[in-house]
TIVEX-277612 format. One record per residue (C-alpha): x, y, z. Coordinates in steps of 0.25 Angstrom, whole numbers, plus 5000, padded with zeros to 4 digits. Each point is the difference from the previous one (the first is absolute). Layout:
<nodes>
XYZ
...
</nodes>
This chain:
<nodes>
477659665029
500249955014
500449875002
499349885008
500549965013
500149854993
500850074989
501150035010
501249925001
500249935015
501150065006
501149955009
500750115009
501349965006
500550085010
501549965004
500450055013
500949985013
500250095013
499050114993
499250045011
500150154997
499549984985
499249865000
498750085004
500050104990
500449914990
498749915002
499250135003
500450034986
499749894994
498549965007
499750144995
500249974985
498750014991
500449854994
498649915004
500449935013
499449864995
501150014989
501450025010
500649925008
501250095010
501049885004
501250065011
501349934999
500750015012
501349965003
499849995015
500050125004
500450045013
499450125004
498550044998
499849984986
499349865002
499050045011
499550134992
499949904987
499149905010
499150125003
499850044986
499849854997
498750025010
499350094992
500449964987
500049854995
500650044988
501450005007
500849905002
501249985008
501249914993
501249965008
501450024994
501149945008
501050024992
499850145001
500550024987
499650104988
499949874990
499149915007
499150105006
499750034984
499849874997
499449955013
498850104997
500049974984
499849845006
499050035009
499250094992
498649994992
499950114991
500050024985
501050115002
501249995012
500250165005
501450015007
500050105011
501150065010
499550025016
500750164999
499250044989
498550054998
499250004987
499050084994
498549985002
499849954984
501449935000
499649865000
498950024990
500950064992
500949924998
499149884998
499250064988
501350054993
500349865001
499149944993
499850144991
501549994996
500149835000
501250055009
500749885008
500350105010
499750145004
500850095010
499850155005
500650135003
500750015014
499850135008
501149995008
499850055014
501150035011
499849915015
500150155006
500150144997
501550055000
500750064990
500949904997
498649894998
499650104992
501250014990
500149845000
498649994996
500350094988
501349944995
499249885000
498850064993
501250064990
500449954988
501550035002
499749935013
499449864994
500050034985
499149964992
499049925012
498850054994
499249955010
500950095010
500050134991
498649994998
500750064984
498849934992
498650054998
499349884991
500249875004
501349944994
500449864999
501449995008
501049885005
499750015014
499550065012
499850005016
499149885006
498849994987
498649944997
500449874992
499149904993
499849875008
500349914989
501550104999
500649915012
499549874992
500850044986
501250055007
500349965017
499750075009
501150095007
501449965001
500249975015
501550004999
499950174999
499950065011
499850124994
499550044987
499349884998
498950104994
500850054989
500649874995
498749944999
499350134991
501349984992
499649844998
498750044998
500350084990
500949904993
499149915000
499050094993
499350065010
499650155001
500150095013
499250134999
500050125007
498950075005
500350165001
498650015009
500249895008
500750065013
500849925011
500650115011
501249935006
500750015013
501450014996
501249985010
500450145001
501150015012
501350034994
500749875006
498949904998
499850074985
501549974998
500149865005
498549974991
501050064987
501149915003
499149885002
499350034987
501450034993
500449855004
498749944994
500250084988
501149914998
499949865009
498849964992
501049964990
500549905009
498749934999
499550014986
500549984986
499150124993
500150165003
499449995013
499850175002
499950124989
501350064996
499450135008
500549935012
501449984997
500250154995
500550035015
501149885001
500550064986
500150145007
500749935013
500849924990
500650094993
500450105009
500849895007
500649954988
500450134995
500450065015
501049885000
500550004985
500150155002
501349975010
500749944987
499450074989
499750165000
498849984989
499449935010
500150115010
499250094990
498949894997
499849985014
499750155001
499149994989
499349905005
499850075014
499750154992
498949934992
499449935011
500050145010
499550074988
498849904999
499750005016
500050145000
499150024989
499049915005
500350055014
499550154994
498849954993
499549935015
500250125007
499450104990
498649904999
500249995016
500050175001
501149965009
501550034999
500449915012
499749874991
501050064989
501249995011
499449855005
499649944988
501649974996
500449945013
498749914998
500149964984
501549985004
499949915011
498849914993
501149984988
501149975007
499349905008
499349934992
501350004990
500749945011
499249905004
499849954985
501650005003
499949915011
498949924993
500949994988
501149935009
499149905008
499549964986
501549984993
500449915014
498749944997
500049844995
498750014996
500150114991
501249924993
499249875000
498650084994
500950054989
501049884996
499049895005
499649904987
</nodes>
């Protein structure tokens, strides 16, 4: 039975950007495009004083449309872009969006009735990662990030379920208004990952994230070998620097695997020069990971139908882990030097 328009939630649409001029207009095409009833959704823009086009192309969309609005972030921060949109907003349901990503037509509608449907706190999508260009070394970074041995067990990434299925966090989400009332809003220390540590609060809290297997976000990921390398490190440093700030597990155990990896073969590598069984544990680390990459190096190639990704796929996988396991490494030192770490754990 079709639903009323009155029997639709309001919606909020927050759309965090700074310097996005390449992508803002297709983001908001996207999102004036859904099938949700305009009465019901609001499209607040946060800004962080963007300093190339993206603030006039949002001034002409605001023309045409008076469902958007255009928030200021100074700070120009992750955090309080989050939580300046959640303040400003009006909705029964706060939907968080990137500026480099589109949505599907139904996407909005979606997640809003399987809210209510699901009495979920929050509801997240599948991501169909897309590369900024098309070289062949985009190409393979979008893949390892699609990949499970790439992300692990990120099912929004993967796109590996095909019901809905209740799990501890995903990217950006459609949450409950009232959500922000039982449990803060976003962290403002965290730069980074301010998303994840609050899906994580939530869900101590006892709140429910689900996701949505039909409900499609194609995201513009950063595939340029360097600028992918320096987003793995910063993301392997807030895996760990959250720790700094917090007294609970801020992230999923998913996300500290490529420290361990890092870790060990450090560790080993050095005890190896005083101990031979070390020698053959780090080799065996080593063996089992290029095993690993290899496999799932074959298993991209032979869905792709091209043999080039079996020889790229390595270096790609390789360089993610290390990365990322090296800036958990970094993040792990600037947390220990750290007096408030000490003081949140010893602190009456």
């Amino acid at each position: 039975m079709e639903k009323y328009i009155s029997d639709y939630p309001c919606v909020s649409v927050i759309v965090l950007c700074r310097n996005e001029e390449k992508f803002i207009g297709k983001c908001l095409e996207s999102i004036i495009a859904n099938d949700y009833p305009k009465e019901k959704l609001e499209i607040l823009v946060v800004d962080g004083m963007s300093e190339d086009g993206t603030r006039k192309i949002v001034e002409e969309y605001r023309k045409e449309h008076s469902s958007i609005r255009l928030i200021n972030n100074p700070k120009k921060l992750t955090p309080f872009a989050f939580n300046e949109g959640i303040k400003n907003s009006q909705g029964d349901l706060v939907m968080i969006m990137s500026a480099h990503a589109i949505y599907g037509k139904d996407y909005i509608k979606k997640c809003a009735l399987a809210s209510q449907k699901y009495n979920a706190d929050n509801i997240v999508g599948i991501w169909k990662i897309l590369p900024r260009n098309n070289t062949l070394s985009s190409k393979a970074i979008v893949s390892a990030l699609s990949a499970s041995f790439g992300v692990g067990n990120a099912k929004y990434r993967t796109g590996s379920c095909k019901q809905p299925e209740w799990v501890d966090t995903g990217a950006y989400g459609c949450y409950k208004k009232d959500v922000f009332k039982k449990i803060g809003l976003f962290n403002e220390k965290l730069i980074h990952t301010q998303d994840m540590e609050f899906n994580l609060r939530l869900k101590r809290a006892g709140g429910k994230t689900l996701l949505l297997p039909d409900a499609i976000v194609f995201y513009y990921a950063r595939t340029d070998f360097k600028s992918s390398c320096k987003y793995n490190f910063r993301n392997g440093v807030w895996a760990v620097l959250p720790f700094k700030y917090t007294t609970i597990m801020p992230v999923s155990i998913r996300h500290l695997v490529p420290f361990a990896f890092v870790l060990s073969l450090i560790t080993t590598g050095m005890l190896s020069l005083f101990l031979p069984i070390f020698f053959w544990l780090f080799l065996f680390i080593i063996g089992s990971y290029f095993l690993c990459n290899i496999y799932s190096s074959a298993k991209i190639a032979i869905k792709k139908k091209d043999i080039r990704y079996f020889f790229i796929m390595p270096v790609i996988f390789g360089s993610m882990h290390i990365t990322y396991g090296l800036g958990s490494l970094w993040g792990l030192l600037k947390v220990a030097v750290s007096k408030q770490f000490w003081k949140n754990r010893f602190s009456k």
